[in-house]
C-alpha positions as CSV (number, residue, x, y, z in Angstrom):
1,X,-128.3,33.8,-150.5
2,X,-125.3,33.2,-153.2
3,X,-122.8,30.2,-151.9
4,X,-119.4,29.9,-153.1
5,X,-116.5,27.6,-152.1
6,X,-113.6,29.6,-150.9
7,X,-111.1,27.0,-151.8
8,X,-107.8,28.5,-149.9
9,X,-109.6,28.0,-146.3
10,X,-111.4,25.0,-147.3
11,X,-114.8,26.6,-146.2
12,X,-117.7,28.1,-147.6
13,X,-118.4,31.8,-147.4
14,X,-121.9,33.0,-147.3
15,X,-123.1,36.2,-149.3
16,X,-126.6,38.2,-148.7
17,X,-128.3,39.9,-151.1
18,X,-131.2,41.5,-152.9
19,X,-129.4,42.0,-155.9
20,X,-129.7,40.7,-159.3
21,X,-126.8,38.4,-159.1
22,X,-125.9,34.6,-159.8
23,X,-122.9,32.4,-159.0
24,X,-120.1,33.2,-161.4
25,X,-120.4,30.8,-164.8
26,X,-118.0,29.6,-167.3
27,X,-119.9,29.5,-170.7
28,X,-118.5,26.7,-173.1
29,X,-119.0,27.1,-175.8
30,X,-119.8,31.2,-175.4
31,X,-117.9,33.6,-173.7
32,X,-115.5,31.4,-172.9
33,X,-114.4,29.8,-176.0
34,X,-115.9,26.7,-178.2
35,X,-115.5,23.4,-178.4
36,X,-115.1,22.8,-182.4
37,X,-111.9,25.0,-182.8
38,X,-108.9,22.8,-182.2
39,X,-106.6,25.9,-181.4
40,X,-106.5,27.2,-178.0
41,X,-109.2,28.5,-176.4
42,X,-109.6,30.5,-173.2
43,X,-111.2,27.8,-171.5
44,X,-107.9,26.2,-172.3
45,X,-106.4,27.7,-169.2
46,X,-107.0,26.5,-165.6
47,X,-105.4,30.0,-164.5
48,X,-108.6,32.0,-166.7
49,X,-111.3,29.3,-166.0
50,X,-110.1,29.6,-162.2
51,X,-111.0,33.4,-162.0
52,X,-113.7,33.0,-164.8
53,X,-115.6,31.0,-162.1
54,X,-114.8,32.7,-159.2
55,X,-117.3,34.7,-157.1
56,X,-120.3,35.7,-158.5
57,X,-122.1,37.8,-161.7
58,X,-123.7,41.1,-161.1
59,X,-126.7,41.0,-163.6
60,X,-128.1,44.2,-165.2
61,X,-131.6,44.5,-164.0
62,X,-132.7,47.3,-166.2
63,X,-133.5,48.2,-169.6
64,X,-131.0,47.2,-172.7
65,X,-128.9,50.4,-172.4
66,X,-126.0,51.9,-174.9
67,X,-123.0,54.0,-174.2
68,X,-121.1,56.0,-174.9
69,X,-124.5,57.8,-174.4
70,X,-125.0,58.4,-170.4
71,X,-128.3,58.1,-170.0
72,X,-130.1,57.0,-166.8
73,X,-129.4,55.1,-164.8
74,X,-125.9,56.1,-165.5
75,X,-124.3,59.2,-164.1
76,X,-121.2,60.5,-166.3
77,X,-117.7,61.6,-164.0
78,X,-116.2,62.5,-166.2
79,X,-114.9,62.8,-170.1
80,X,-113.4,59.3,-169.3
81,X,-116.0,57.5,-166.3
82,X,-119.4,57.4,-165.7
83,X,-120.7,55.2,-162.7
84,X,-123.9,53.2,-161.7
85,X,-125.3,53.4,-158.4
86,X,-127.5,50.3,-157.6
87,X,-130.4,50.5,-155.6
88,X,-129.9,46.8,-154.2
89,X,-127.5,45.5,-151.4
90,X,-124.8,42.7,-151.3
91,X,-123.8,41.9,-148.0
92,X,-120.5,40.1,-147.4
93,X,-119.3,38.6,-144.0
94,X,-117.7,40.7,-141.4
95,X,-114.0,42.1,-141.8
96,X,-114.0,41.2,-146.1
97,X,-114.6,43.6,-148.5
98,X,-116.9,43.1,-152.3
99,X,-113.6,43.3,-155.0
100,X,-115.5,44.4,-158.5
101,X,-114.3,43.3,-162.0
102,X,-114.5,43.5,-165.0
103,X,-116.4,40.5,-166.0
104,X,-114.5,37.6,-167.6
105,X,-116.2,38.2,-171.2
106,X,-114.5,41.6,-171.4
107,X,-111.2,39.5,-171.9
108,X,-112.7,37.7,-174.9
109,X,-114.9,40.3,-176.6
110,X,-113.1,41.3,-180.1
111,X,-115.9,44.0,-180.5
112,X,-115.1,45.9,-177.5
113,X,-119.2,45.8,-176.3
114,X,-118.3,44.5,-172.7
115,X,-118.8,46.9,-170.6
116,X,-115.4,48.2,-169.1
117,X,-115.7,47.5,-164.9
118,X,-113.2,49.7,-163.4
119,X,-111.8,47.3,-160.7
120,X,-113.3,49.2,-157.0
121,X,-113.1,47.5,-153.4
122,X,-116.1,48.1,-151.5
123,X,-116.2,47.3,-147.8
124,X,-120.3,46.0,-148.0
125,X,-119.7,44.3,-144.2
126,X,-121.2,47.4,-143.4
127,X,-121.8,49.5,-146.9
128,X,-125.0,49.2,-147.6
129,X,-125.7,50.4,-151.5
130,X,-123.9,48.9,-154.5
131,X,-122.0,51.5,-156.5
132,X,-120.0,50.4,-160.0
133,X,-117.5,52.2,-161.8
134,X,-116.9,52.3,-165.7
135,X,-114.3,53.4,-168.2
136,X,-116.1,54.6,-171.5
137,X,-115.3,52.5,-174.7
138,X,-112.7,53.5,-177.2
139,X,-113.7,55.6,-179.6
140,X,-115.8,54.3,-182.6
141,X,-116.7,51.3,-180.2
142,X,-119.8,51.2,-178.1
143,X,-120.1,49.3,-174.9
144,X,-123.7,47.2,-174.7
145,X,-125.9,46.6,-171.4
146,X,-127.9,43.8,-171.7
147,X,-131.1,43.3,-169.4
148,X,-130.0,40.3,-167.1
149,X,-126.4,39.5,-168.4
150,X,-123.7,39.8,-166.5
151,X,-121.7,43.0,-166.6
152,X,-119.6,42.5,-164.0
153,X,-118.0,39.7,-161.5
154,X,-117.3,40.1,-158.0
155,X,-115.2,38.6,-155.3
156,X,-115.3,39.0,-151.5
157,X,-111.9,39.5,-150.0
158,X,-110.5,39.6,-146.6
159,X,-109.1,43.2,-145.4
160,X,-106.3,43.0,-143.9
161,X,-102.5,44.4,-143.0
162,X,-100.1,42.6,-145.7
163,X,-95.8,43.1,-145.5
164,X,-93.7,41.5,-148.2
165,X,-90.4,39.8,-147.5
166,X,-88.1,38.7,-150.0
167,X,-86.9,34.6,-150.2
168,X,-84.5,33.3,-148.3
169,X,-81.6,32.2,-150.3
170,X,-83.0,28.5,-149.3
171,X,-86.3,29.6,-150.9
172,X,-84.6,30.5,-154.1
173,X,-83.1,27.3,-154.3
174,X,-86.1,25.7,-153.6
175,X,-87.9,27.9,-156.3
176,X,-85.4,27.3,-159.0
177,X,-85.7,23.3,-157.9
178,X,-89.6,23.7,-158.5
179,X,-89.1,25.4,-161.9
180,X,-86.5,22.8,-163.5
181,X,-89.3,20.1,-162.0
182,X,-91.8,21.5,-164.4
183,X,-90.1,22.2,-167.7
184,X,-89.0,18.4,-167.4
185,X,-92.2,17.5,-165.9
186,X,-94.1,18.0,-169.1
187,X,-93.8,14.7,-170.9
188,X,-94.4,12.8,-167.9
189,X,-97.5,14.4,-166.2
190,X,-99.5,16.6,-169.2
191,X,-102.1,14.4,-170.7
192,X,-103.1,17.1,-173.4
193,X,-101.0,20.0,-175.9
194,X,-102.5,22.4,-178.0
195,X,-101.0,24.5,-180.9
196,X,-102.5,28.2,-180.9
197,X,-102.8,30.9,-183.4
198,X,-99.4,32.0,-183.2
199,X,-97.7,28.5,-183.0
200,X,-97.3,28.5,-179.6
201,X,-97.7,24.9,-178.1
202,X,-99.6,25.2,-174.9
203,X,-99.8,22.3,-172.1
204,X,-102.1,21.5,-169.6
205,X,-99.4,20.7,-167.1
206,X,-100.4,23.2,-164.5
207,X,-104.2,21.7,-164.5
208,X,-102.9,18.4,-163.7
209,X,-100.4,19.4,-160.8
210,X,-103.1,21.7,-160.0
211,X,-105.5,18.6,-159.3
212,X,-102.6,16.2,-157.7
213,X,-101.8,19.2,-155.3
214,X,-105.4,19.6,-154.1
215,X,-105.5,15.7,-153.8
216,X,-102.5,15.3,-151.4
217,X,-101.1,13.6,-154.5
218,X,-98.3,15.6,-155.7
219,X,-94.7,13.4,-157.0
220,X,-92.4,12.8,-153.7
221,X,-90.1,14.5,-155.4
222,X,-91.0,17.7,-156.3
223,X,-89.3,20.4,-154.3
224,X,-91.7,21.8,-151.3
225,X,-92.3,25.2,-152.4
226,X,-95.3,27.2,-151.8
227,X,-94.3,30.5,-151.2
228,X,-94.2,33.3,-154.1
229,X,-91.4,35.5,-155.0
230,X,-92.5,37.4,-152.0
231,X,-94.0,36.2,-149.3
232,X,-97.0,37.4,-148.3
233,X,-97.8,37.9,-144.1
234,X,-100.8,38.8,-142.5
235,X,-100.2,41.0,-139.7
């Protein structure tokens, strides 16, 4: 079985399988960036590392495969798709659906060789085959399958009815109190700035708010605010 920690319900959410798959894994140095470069690196962010670690890695069982030949096990779509249909199961607890992506390397490949996960929702509570969508590379680039690496991450989400409300006008107060906080936040609560390529400097303000807010240690002061710009109801 994979095991993940579904941090927003404080529980852990249990996933069957006989696929090749492995708990999602932030590669430092690798995929993710290096540790000898002093200018920003992806691993930089806590917003990529967050989603970079999330879920879990489908691993390509077969052979080392090339495209933009569609050869087996591959079936073309057409001029612009072609599709992989798994013979192996991932089953996902009752009511949540398997959200496939495009795996986090795809976001830091320069050579275009990740393959290109079309982002599909598959409801595997009671689906029981594992089909994948992909977009063909650009042309004069060719997208590489490599025998057990990751081509793809996946998430299991909760299907549900959602309605979005606009703020209150006492929410966009709050909202605009919250946002002040931060800019002036900066010098008192990052502990670490980083130039990058362009000149940007880059903080690691949201990390460390990030960390005091799942502590129960946030500043008294900041304004309580933890709706977005549209709240989001279950129904």
């Amino acid at each position: 079985m994979g095991l993940w920690k579904n941090q927003m319900e404080n529980r852990n959410m249990i996933l069957k399988h006989n696929a090749n798959i492995q708990i999602s894994q932030l590669k430092v140095p690798g995929w993710a960036g290096n540790t000898t470069d002093n200018t920003c690196q992806p691993w930089h962010f806590k917003i990529f590392t967050d989603a970079a670690s999330a879920g879990i890695e489908l691993l390509y069982p077969y052979e080392d495969t090339t495209i933009p030949e569609v050869t087996h096990p591959f079936i073309p779509v057409n001029d612009d798709w072609y599709l992989l249909e798994m013979d192996m199961s991932i089953s996902t607890p009752d009511g949540t659906s398997l959200l496939v992506l495009p795996h986090y390397r795809f976001y830091t490949d320069t050579e275009w060789s990740t393959p290109i996960t079309v982002a599909t929702m598959l409801e595997t509570d009671w689906w029981p085959s594992l089909t994948i969508l992909f977009k063909m590379p650009p042309k004069g680039y060719v997208t590489k399958f490599r025998k057990d690496e990751p081509f793809a991450q996946a998430i299991a989400v909760p299907r549900s009815s959602l309605k979005a409300e606009k703020m209150t006008d006492k929410e966009v107060e709050i909202n605009q109190a919250a946002k002040l906080y931060t800019k002036k936040a900066v010098e008192n609560l990052a502990t670490r700035q980083w130039v990058t390529s362009t000149g940007f400097v880059q903080d690691n303000l949201y990390e460390v708010m990030s960390h005091l807010y799942h502590q129960n240690k946030m500043p008294e002061d900041f304004p309580t605010f933890k709706k977005s710009k549209y709240r989001i109801i279950k129904t």
